[in-house]
C-alpha positions in Angstrom: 51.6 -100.2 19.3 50.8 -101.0 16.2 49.2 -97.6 14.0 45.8 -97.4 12.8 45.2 -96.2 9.4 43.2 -93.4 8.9 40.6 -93.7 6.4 40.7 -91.2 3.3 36.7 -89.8 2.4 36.5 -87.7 -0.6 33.7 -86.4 0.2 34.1 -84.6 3.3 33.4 -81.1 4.6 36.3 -79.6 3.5 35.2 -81.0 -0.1 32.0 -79.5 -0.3 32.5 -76.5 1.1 34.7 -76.2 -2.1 32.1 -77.8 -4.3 29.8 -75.1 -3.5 31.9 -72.2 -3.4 32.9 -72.8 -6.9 28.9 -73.5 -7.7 28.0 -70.5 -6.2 30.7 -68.1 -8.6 29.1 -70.3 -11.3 25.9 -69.0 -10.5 27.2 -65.6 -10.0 28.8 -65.3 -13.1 25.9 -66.5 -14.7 23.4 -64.1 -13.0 25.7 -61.1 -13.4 27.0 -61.7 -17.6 22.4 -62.2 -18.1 21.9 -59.1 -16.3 24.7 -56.9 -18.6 23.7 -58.1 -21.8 20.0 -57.3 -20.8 21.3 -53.9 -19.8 22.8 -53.2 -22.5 20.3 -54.1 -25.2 18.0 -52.2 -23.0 20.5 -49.2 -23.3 20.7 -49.9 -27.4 17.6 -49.1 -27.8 17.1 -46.6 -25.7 19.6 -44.6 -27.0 18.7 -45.6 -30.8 14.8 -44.3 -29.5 16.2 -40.6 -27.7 18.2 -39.9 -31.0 15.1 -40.5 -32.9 13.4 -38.4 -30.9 16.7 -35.6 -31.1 16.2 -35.7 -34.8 12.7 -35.2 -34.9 12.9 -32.7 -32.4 15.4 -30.8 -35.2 13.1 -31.3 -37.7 10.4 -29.7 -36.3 12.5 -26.7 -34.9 14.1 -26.0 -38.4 10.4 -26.1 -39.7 9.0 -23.6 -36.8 12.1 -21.4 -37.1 11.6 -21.6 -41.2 7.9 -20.4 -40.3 9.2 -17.9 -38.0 11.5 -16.4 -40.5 8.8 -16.3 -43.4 6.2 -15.2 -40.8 8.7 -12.3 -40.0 9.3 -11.4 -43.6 6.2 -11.0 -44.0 5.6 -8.9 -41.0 8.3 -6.5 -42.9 6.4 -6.6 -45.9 3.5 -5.6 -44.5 4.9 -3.2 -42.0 7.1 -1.8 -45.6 3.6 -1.2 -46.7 1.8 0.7 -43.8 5.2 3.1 -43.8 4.2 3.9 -47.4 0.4 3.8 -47.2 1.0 6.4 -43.9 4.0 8.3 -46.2 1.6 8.6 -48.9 -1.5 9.7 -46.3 0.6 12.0 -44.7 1.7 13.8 -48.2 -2.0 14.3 -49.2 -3.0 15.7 -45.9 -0.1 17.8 -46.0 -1.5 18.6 -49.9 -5.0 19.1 -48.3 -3.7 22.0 -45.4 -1.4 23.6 -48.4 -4.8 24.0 -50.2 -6.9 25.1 -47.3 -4.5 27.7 -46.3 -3.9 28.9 -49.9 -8.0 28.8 -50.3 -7.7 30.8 -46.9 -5.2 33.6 -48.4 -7.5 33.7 -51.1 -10.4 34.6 -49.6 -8.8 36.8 -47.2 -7.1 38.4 -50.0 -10.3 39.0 -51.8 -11.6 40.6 -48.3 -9.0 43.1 -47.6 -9.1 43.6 -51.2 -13.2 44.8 -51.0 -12.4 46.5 -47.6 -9.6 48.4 -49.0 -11.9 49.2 -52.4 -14.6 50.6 -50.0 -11.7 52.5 -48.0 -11.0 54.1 -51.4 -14.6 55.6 -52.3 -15.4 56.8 -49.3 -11.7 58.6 -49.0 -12.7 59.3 -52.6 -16.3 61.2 -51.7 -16.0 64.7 -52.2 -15.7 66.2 -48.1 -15.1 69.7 -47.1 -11.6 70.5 -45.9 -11.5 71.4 -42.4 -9.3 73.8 -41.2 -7.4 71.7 -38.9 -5.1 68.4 -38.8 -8.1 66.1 -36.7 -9.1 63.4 -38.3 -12.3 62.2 -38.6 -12.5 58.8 -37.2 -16.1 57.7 -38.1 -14.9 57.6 -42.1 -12.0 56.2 -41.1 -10.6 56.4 -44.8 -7.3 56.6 -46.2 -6.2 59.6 -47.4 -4.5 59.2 -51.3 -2.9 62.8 -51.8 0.9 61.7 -50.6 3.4 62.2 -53.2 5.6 59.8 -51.7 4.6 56.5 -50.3 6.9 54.2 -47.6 5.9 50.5 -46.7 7.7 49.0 -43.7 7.0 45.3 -43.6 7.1 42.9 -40.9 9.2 40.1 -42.7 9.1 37.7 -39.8 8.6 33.6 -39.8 4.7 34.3 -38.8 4.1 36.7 -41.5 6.1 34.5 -44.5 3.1 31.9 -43.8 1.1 34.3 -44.9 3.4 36.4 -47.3 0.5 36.0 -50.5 -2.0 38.0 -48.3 0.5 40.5 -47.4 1.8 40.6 -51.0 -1.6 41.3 -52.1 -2.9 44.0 -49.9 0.7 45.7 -50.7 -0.8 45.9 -54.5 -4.2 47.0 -53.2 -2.9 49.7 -51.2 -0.1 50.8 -54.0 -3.5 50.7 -56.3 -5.5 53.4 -54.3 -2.0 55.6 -55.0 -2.7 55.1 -58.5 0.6 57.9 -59.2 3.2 58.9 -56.9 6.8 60.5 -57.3 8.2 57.7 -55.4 7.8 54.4 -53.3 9.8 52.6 -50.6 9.6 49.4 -49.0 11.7 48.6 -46.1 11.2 45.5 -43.5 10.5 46.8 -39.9 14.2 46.8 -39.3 14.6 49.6 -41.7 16.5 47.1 -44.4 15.3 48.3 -48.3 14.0 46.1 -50.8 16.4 47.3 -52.6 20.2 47.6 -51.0 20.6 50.0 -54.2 18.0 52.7 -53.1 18.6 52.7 -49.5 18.2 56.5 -48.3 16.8 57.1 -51.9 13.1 56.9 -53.5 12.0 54.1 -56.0 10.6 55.8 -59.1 7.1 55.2 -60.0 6.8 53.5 -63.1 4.6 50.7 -64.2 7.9 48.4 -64.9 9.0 49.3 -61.9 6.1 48.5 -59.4 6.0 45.1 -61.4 9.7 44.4 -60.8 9.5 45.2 -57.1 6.2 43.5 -56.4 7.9 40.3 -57.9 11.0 40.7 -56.2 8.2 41.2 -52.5 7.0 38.0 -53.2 10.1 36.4 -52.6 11.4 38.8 -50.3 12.7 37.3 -46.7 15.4 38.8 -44.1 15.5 38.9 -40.3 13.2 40.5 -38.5 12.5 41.4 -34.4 8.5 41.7 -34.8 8.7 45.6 -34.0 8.1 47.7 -36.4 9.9 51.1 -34.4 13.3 50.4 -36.2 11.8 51.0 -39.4 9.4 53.9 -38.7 12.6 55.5 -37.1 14.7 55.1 -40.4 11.3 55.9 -42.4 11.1 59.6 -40.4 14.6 60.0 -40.7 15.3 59.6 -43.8 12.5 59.8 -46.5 9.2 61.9 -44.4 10.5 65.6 -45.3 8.9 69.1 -44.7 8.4 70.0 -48.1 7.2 66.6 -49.5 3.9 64.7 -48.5 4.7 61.4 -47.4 2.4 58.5 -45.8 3.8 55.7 -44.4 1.9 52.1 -44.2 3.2 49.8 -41.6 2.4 45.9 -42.2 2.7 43.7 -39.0 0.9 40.9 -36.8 2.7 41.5 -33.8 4.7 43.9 -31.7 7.5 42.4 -29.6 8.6 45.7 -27.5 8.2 46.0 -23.7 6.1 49.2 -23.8 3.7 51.2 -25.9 3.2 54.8 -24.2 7.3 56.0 -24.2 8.0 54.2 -27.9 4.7 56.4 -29.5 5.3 59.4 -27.8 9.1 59.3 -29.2 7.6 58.2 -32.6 5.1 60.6 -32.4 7.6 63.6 -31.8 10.2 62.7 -34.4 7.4 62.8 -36.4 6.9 66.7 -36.0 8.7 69.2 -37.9 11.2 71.1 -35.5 10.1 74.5 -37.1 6.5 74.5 -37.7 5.9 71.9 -35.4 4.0 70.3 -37.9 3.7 66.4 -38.8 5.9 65.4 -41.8 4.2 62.2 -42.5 0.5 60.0 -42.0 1.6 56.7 -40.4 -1.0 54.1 -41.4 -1.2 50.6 -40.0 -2.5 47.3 -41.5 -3.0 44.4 -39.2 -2.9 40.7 -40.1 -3.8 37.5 -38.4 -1.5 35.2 -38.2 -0.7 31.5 -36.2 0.4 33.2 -32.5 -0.7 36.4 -33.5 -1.4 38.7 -30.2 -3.4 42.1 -30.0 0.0 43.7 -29.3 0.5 44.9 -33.1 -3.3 46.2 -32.9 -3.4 48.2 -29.9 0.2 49.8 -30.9 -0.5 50.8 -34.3 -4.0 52.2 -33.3 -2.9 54.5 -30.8 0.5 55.5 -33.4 -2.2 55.9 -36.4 -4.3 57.9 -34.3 -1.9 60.3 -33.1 -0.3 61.0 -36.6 -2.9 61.4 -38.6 -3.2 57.9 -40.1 -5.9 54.8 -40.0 -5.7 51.6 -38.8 -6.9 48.4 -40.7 -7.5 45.1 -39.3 -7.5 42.1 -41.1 -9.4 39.5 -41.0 
């Protein structure tokens, strides 16, 4: 059997198939390499546009943060200011009170000063001597005739913001005793002026009242707002039987817990164990004060009143 030749075609399925396979990763390749390089000058400038917008974004923070900071240093400055403007405020009210309250003392001063003046002439007006110890309480006047002459001073914080008034009304009442033997000043613990005439008397001599009324003005020590310590140590151990003595107590307040059992025991060392007669006038001078109670006046009344003395309030 003779063979039959089969006939060779180029361009057959198997061809094509080929052909377009390899046209088709043409096309691919094409498509795909177009498509990067688009992305990627799309992504240039992208990139180039968001740093832009970074650095401008940094330029305008360093200028808010530069406005901030000067805004801020000028809110010190200012703030620098108020704190001086209210410093220097503050110092002249503070200047203004000083001047009111010295102004106050002043006039106060000048009040105790006339009442204590009036005090004098009537005390002064010649009266018959009764022929008894009662006081008459409708002159109320202070009686001048005591050789000897004990102050006992409250020396507490309340009465240092007033010590010029109570310096001057200790002059006023030292005045109206123009001559005595001797003086004493103790605070109403029963502490002297003076540590070297404790127990003793303070002679009477114009030096001398100048000397201890400058060393009063500055005088300061502790104190219990009562003034039973130092009419205790005054009885004990200046008011005598043979001498006359008045005593002049100085307070704006009285800090014990009773009134009736501390004057009756006041009132009885007062009295003479022989003649059972009183050694000494206790006399009581009342101030006003910041805090001040009516404690002090409705102590010293009743002590005054029962020993011969006169109490003065203060305005």
């Amino acid at each position: 059997m003779k063979k039959r030749e089969r006939e060779f075609d180029i361009f057959n399925l198997s061809f094509l198939d080929i052909v377009s396979c390899g046209f088709g990763a043409v096309v691919m390749l094409v498509l795909i390499s177009k498509y990067s390089d688009d992305v990627t000058v799309s992504g240039k400038g992208d990139v180039q546009e968001l740093i832009q917008r970074l650095l401008n974004l940094e330029n305008s923070i360093s200028e808010m943060q530069s406005g901030i900071d000067a805004n801020l240093a000028e809110a010190e400055r200012l703030s620098a200011n108020n704190q001086s403007l209210q410093s220097l405020v503050n110092k002249l009210q503070s200047e203004i009170e000083e001047q009111k309250k010295v102004q106050e003392d002043m006039d106060a001063s000048l009040e105790g000063l006339s009442l204590v003046e009036s005090t004098l002439k009537q005390a002064a007006l010649p009266t018959p001597k009764p022929n008894n110890n009662e006081r008459d309480d409708e002159v109320g006047g202070i009686p001048v005739d005591s050789d000897y002459v004990v102050f006992i001073v409250d020396t507490s914080g309340s009465m240092q913001q007033i010590w010029p008034r109570v310096s001057a009304q200790i002059i006023n009442v030292l005045n109206i005793h123009p001559q005595v033997k001797g003086f004493q000043i103790l605070n109403d613990m029963g502490k002297s002026i003076i540590s070297g005439y404790e127990g003793k008397w303070i002679p009477d001599t114009k030096g001398r009242r100048d000397s201890v009324i400058k060393l009063f003005r500055n005088w300061s020590d502790y104190s219990n707002s009562s003034p039973v310590e130092g009419i205790q140590q005054a009885l004990r151990r200046y008011a005598k039987p043979t001498i006359t003595t008045s005593i002049y107590v100085f307070g704006d307040d009285y800090t014990g817990s009773s009134y009736d059992p501390v004057i009756n025991s006041l009132t009885g060392q007062n009295l003479n164990s022989v003649s059972n007669k009183q050694m000494a006038r206790i006399h009581g001078v009342g101030f006003r004060s910041a805090g001040t109670t009516d404690r002090f006046g409705i102590f010293m009344r009743e002590l005054t009143k029962r020993n011969g003395g006169t109490y003065l309030a203060l305005p």
